[in-house]
C-alpha positions in Angstrom: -26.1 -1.6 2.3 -26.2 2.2 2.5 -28.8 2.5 5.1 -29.0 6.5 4.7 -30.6 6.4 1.0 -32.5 3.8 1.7 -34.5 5.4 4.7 -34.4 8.6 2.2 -35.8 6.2 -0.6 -39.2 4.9 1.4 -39.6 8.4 2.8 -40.3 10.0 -0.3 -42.5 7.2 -1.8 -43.9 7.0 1.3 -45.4 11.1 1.4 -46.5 10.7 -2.4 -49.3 8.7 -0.5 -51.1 11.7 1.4 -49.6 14.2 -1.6 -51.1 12.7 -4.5 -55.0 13.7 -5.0 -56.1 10.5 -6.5 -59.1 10.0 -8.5 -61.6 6.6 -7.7 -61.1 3.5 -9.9 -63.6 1.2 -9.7 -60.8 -1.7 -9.7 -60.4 -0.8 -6.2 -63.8 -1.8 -4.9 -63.5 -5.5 -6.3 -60.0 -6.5 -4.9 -60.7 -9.9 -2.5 -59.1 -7.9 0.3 -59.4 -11.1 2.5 -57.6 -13.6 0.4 -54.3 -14.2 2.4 -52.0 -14.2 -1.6 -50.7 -12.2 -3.2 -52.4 -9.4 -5.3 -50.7 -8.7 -8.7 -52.3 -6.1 -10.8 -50.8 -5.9 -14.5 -51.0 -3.4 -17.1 -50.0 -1.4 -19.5 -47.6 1.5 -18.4 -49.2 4.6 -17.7 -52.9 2.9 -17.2 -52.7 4.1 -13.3 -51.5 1.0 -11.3 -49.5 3.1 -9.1 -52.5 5.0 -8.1 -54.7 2.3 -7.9 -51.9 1.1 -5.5 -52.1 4.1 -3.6 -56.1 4.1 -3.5 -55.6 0.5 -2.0 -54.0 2.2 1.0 -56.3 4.7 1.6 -59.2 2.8 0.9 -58.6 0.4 3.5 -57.6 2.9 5.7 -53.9 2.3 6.4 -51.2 3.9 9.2 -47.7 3.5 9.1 -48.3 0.2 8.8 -47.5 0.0 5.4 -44.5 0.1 3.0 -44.5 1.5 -0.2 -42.1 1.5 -2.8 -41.9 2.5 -6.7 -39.1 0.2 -8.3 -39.0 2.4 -10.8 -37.0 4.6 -8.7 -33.2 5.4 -10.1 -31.6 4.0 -6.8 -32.8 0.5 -7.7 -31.3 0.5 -11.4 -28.4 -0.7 -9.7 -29.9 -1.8 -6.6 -32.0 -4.6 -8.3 -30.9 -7.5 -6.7 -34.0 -9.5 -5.2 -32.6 -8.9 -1.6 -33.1 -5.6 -1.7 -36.5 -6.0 -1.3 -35.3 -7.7 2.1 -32.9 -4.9 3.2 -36.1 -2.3 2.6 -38.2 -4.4 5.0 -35.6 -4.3 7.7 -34.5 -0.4 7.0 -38.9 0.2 7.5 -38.9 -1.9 10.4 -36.1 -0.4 12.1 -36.3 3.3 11.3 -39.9 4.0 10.6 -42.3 1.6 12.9 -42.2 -2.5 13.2 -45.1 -2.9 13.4 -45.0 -3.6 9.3 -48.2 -5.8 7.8 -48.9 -4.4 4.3 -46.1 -4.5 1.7 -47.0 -2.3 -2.0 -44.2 -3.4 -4.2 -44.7 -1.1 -7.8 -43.4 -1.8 -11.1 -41.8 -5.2 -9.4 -40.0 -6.6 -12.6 -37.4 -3.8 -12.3 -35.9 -6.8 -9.5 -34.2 -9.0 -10.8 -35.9 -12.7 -9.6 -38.1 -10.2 -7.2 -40.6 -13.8 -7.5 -38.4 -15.5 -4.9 -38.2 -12.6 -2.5 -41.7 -12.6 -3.0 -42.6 -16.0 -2.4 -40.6 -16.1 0.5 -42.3 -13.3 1.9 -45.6 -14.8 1.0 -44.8 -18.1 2.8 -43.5 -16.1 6.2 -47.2 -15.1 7.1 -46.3 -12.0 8.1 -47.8 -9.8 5.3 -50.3 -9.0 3.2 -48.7 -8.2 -0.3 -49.8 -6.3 -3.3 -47.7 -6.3 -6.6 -47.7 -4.4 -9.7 -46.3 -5.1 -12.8 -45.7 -3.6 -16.9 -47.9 -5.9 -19.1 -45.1 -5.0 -21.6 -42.6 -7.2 -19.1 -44.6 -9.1 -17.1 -47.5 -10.8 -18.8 -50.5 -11.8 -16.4 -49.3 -15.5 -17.8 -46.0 -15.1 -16.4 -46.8 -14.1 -13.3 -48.3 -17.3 -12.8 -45.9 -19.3 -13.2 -43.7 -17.0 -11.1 -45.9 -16.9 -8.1 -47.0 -20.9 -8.7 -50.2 -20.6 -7.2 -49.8 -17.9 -4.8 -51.6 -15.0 -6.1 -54.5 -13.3 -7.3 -54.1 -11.5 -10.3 -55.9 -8.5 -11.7 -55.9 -6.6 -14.9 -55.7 -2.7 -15.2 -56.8 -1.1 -18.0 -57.3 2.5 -18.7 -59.9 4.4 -17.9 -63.5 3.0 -18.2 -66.5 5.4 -19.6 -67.7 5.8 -16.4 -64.3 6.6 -14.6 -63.9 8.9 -17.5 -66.6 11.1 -16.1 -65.6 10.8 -12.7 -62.0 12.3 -14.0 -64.0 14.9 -15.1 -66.4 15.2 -12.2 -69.7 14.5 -14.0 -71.6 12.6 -11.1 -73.7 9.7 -12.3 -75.4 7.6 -9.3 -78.5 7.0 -10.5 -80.0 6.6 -13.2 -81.7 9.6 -13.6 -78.8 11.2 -13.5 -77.9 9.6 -17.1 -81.1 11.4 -18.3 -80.4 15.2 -16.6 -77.3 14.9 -18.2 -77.7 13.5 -21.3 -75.9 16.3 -23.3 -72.9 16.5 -20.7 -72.4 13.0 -21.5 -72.7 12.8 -25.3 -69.9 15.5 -25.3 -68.1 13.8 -23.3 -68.5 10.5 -25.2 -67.0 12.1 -28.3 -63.9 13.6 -26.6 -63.4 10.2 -24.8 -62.9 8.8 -28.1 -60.8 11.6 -29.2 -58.5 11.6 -26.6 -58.6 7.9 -25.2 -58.6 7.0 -21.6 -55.3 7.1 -20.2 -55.8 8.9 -16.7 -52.9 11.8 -16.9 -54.6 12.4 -20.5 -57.8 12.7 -19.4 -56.8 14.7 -16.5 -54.2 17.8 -18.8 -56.0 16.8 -22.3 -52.5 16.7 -23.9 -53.0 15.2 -27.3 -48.6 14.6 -27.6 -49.3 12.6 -24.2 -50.8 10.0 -26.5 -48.6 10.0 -29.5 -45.7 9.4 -27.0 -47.1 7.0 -25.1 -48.0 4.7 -28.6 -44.8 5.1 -29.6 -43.7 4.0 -26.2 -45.8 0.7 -26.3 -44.7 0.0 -29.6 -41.0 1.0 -30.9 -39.9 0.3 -27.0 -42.3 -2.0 -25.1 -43.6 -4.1 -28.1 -39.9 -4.3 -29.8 -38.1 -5.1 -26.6 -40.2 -7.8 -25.8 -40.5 -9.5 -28.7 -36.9 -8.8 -29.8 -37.6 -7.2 -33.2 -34.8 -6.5 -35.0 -34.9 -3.2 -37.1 -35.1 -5.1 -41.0 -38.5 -6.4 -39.5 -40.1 -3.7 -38.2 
């Protein structure tokens, strides 16, 4: 185990927390915070399920207690071995604080059999334990019958209409407000349907965002999924 990258490993992902100015997402206010499973949250990529992730943490108000950690990282492409996720608990624990009780484990199906680390981490008692996962990888379905039981699982889409205009801080609270605003909104109906509702979209209104992300989901996510061979696309 090469201790020294991992400590560097969960420091960085660990200051994107307090870095990152994250917008609301009303997904964050439903979460059954109480339920002692596991949370999964699957979606399609780029929909925002690593900063809904990282809203989690602030929203219930977390310090140092926590341990997050993008699989998506490089360092895992050949560190994907479900122990790993074992090794990053005991690094936290010994270099950062022990006093670990919230794990945030992103883009989990880069792990290979990351379920029985999972489970096993479940059935210790010892933490509360938030997933997220690629829809394109990882089907809600799948999950499951991976977790047998022990979870809770969510869907994340892309933006809503309403978390549009919060991305571009149009206030609505009240009703009223709907009515003061009534042009605002309609113009911003219209370039909601122009530019669709995936948050960094919304947020740099890069049309070539979109195009690469479609051809993402579909020549990559899609055909890798579903095994497509190139005489049947």
């Amino acid at each position: 185990m090469d201790t020294q990258q991992i400590i560097r490993i969960i420091d960085f992902w660990q200051k994107t927390i307090e870095k990152d100015k994250l917008k609301d997402r009303s997904l964050v206010e439903t979460l059954n915070y109480k339920s002692k499973e596991i949370i999964d949250l699957i979606g399609p990529r780029r929909s925002g399920k690593s900063s809904i992730l990282k809203l989690i943490i602030k929203h219930l108000d977390l310090k140092n207690n926590y341990l997050f950690i993008n699989f998506e990282d490089p360092f895992f492409i050949e560190n994907n071995k479900p122990y790993i996720i074992e090794e990053l608990i005991s690094v936290f624990k010994e270099y950062f604080t022990p006093r670990l009780e919230y794990l945030f484990l992103d883009e989990i199906q880069e792990i290979n059999q990351w379920e029985r680390a999972v489970r096993k981490l479940r059935d210790s008692g010892k933490f509360k334990i938030f997933i997220t996962g690629s829809s394109s990888k990882l089907l809600s379905g799948e999950v499951s019958t991976l977790l047998t039981g022990r979870h809770l699982s969510y869907k994340v889409f892309p933006l809503s209409f309403s978390e549009f205009l919060n991305f571009k801080n149009i206030e609505i609270k009240h009703r009223k407000d709907i009515i003061l605003n009534q042009k605002t909104i309609a113009k911003y109906f219209y370039k909601y349907m122009d530019i669709g509702s995936f948050p960094e979209v919304v947020l740099t209104e890069n049309s070539e965002l979109v195009k690469n992300y479609f051809y993402d989901i579909l020549q990559k996510d899609i055909v890798m999924r579903y095994n497509i061979r190139e005489k049947e696309r």
